[in-house]
VOMIFI-387530 format. One record per residue: residue in three letters; x negated, y negated, z of N, C-alpha, C in turn. Coordinates in steps of 0.2 Angstrom, whole numbers, plus 5000, padded with zeros to 4 digits. Layout:
<recs>
ALAXYZXYZXYZ;...
</recs>
This chain:
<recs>
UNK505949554903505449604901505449664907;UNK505349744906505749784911504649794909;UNK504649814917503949864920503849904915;UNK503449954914503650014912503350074918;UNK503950084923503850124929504150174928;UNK504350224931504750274933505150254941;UNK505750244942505750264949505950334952;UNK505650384957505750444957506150444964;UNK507050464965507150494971507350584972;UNK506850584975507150654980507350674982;UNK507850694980508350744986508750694989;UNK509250644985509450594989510450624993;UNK510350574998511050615000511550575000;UNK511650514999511850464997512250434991;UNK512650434985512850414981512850324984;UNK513050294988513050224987512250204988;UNK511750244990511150224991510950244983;UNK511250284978510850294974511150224967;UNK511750214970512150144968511650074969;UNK511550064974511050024975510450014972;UNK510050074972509450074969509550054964;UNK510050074958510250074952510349984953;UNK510549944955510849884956509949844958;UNK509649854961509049834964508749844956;UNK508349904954508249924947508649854941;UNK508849844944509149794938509149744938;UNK508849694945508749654949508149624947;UNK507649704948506949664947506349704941;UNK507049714935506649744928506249804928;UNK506749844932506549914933506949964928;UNK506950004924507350024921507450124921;UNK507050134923507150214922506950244927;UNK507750294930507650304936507750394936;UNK507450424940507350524939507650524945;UNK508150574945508450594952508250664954;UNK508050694959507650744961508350784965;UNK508650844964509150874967509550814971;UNK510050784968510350744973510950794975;UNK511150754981511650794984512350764982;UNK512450714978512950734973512750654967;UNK512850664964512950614957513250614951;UNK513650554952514350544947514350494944;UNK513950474938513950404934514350354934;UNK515050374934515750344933515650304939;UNK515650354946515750334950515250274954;UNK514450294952514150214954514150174950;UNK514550184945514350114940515150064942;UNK515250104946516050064948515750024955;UNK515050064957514850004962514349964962;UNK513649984955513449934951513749934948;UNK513849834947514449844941513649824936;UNK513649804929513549774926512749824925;UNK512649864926512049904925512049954921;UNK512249944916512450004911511750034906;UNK511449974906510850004901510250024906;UNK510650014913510050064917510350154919;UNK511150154920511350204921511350244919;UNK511150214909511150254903510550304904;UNK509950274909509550324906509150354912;UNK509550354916509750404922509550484920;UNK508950514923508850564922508750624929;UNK509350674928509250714933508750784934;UNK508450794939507550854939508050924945;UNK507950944942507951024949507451014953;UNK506951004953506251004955505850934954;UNK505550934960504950844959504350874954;UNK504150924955503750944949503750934941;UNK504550954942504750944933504750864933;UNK505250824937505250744939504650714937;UNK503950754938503250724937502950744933;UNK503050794929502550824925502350774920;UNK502550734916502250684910502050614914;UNK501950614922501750554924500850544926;UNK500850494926499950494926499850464932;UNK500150444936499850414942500550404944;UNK500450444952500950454955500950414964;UNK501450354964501350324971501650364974;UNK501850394981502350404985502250344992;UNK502950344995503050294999503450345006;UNK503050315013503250345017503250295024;UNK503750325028503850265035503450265040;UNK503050335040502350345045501750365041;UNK501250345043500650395042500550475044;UNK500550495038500550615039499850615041;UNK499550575036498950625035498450555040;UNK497750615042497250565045496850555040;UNK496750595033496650575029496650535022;UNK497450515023497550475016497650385022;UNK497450355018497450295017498050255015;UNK498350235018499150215016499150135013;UNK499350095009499250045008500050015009;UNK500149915009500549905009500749885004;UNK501349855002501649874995501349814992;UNK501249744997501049684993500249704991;UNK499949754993499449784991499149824986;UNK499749864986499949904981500149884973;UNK500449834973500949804968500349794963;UNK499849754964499349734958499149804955;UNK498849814957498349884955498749944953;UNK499749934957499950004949500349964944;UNK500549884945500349864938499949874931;UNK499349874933498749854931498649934929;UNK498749994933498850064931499350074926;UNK499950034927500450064922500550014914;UNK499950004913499849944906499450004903;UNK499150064903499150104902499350184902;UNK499850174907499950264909500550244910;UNK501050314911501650314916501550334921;UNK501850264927501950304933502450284938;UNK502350354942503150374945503050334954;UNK503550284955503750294961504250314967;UNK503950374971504450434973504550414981;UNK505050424980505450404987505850464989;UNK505650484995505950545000506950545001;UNK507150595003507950595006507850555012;UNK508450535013508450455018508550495025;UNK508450575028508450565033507750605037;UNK507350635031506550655032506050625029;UNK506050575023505650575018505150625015;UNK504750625012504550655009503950675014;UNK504050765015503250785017502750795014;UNK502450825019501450825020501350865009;UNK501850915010501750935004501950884997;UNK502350864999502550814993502250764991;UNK501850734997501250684998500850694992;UNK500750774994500050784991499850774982;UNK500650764980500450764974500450674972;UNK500450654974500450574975499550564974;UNK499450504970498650484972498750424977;UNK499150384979499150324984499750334986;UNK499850314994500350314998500450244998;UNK501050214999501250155003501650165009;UNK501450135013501950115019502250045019;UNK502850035020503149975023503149975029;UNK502849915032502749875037503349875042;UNK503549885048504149885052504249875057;UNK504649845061504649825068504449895073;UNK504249925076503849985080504950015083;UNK505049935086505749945089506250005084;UNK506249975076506650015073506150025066;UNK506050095067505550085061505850105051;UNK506450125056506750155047506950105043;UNK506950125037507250085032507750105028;UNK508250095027508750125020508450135015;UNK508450195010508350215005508250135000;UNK508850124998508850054994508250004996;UNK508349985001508049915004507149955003;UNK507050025006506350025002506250024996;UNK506450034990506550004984506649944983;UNK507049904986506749844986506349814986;UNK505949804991505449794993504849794991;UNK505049864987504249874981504349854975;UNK505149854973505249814967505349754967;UNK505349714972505049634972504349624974;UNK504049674978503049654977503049644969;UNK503449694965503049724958503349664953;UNK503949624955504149574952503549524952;UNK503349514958503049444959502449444957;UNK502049534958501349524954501449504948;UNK501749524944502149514936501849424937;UNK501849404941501849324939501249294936;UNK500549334939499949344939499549394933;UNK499149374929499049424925498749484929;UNK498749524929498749604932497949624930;UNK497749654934496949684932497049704926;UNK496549724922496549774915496149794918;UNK496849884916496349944915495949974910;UNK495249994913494749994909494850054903;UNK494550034896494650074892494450144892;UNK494950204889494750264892494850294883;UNK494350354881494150374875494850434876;UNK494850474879495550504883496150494884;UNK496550534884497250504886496950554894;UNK497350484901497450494906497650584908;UNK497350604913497750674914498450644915;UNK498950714914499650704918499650724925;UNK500150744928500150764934500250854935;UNK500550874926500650944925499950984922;UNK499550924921498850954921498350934928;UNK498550924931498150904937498350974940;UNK498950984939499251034943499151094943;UNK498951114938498651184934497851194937;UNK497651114935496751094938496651154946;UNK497451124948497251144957497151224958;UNK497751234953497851314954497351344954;UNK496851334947496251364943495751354951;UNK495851304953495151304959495251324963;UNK496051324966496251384968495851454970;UNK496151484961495851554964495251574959;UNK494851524957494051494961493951524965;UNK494251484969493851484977493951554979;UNK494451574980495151654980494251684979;UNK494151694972493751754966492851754972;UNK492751704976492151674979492151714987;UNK492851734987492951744996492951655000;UNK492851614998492951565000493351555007;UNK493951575005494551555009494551615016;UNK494051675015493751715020493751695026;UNK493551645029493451615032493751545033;UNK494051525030494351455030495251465028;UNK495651435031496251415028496451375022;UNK496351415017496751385012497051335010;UNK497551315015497951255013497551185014;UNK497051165020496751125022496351095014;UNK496051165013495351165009495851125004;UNK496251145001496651144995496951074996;UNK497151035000497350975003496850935000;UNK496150935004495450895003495250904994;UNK495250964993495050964986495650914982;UNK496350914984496850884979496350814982;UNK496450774989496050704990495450694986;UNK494950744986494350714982494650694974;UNK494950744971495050734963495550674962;UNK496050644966496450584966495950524967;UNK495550534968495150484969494850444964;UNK494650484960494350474951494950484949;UNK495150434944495550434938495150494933;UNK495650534933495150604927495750574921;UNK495350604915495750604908495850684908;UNK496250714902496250774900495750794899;UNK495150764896494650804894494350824901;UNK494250764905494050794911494250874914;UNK495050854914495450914917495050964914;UNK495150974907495051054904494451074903;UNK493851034905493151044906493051074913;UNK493351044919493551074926493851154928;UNK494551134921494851194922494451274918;UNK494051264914493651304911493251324916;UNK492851284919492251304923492651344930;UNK493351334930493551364936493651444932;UNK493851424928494251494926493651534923;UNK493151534919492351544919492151594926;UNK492051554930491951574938492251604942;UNK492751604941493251664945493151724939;UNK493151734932492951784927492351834931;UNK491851764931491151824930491051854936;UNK491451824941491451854949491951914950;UNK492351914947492851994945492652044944;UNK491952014937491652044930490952094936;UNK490852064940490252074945490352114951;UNK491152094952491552154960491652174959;
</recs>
């Protein structure tokens, strides 16, 4: 019985690391993997190093952008080697494991994994609602691309053994992350239409607002009731200057 996950890599540089994945992905009932601007990918050519993985190579899909990768997802982990922020709360993956099962019994969601020689930044963070960290000797803290997918695809194996939280019933379908993503813009220039940003840096502000709203699961109805009152609010403040 395969998860119903996404795996998401970006910007990978590696063709034998994106071989692996694919092999790992098969290992532990992982099936559908999005590739984020690879720095090259040949079908032919990894399946001659996964052997036996065809009905996951099949449905191999590649993104120009991590945006378009995640538009139709509802809940999106990313995974990183150090803690960015003093603000997000990183979890570890045996921690993790239960609770995005338990999320992914109703939604799609994406796990995005960075290029093996920066991972993923402060920005690409952000569009994540939980961070995982893997755990690692201080001596050598990095990990190969693969072996970090593994890791998180055998926690997610093992929870599977366990019946999983149930996610509570919602009258809503789940927002996606392409509506989250428009959410921000609108509060954006909001804030813009307020003078808000007058005195304050933008990006910060913009950071905090994305951490408060990942913190509550919103549905669509949520979203467009938000998005209204932004786009409302920046109108009558136009309508007044």
């Amino acid at each position: 019985m395969t998860v119903p996950l996404v795996v998401v890599l970006h910007r990978p540089r590696d063709l034998v690391n994106i071989a692996s994945v694919i092999r790992i992905m098969k290992n532990f009932a992982l099936r559908d993997l999005r590739l984020v601007a690879p720095a090259e990918y040949d079908a032919y050519r990894v399946e001659g190093i996964a052997h036996k993985t065809g009905d996951v190579l099949k449905r191999v899909v590649v993104f120009d952008a991590l945006d378009q990768a995640l538009a139709d997802c509802h809940h999106v982990v990313g995974f990183t080697a150090r803690q960015r922020s003093a603000k997000r709360n990183a979890q570890r993956p045996s921690e993790a494991a239960g609770e995005v099962l338990a999320v992914s019994e109703a939604t799609l969601v994406a796990l995005v994994f960075g290029p093996e020689d920066k991972g993923l930044t402060n920005d690409e963070l952000d569009r994540c609602h939980r961070i995982v960290t893997i755990p690692t000797s201080a001596d050598y803290a990095s990990l190969n691309l693969a072996q970090a997918v593994a890791v998180m695809a055998y926690e997610l194996f093992l929870a599977r053994g366990t019946p999983p939280l149930k996610s509570p019933r919602r009258a809503a379908e789940p927002a996606t992350q392409e509506q989250l993503e428009r959410l921000f813009a609108d509060a954006h220039q909001a804030l813009e239409a307020i003078d808000f940003f007058k005195t304050r840096n933008p990006e910060p502000v913009m950071r905090t607002v994305r951490e408060i709203l990942h913190r509550t699961p919103l549905d669509a109805r949520d979203v467009e009731l938000a998005r209204a009152m932004c786009i409302e609010a920046a109108k009558r403040v136009r309508r007044e200057g």
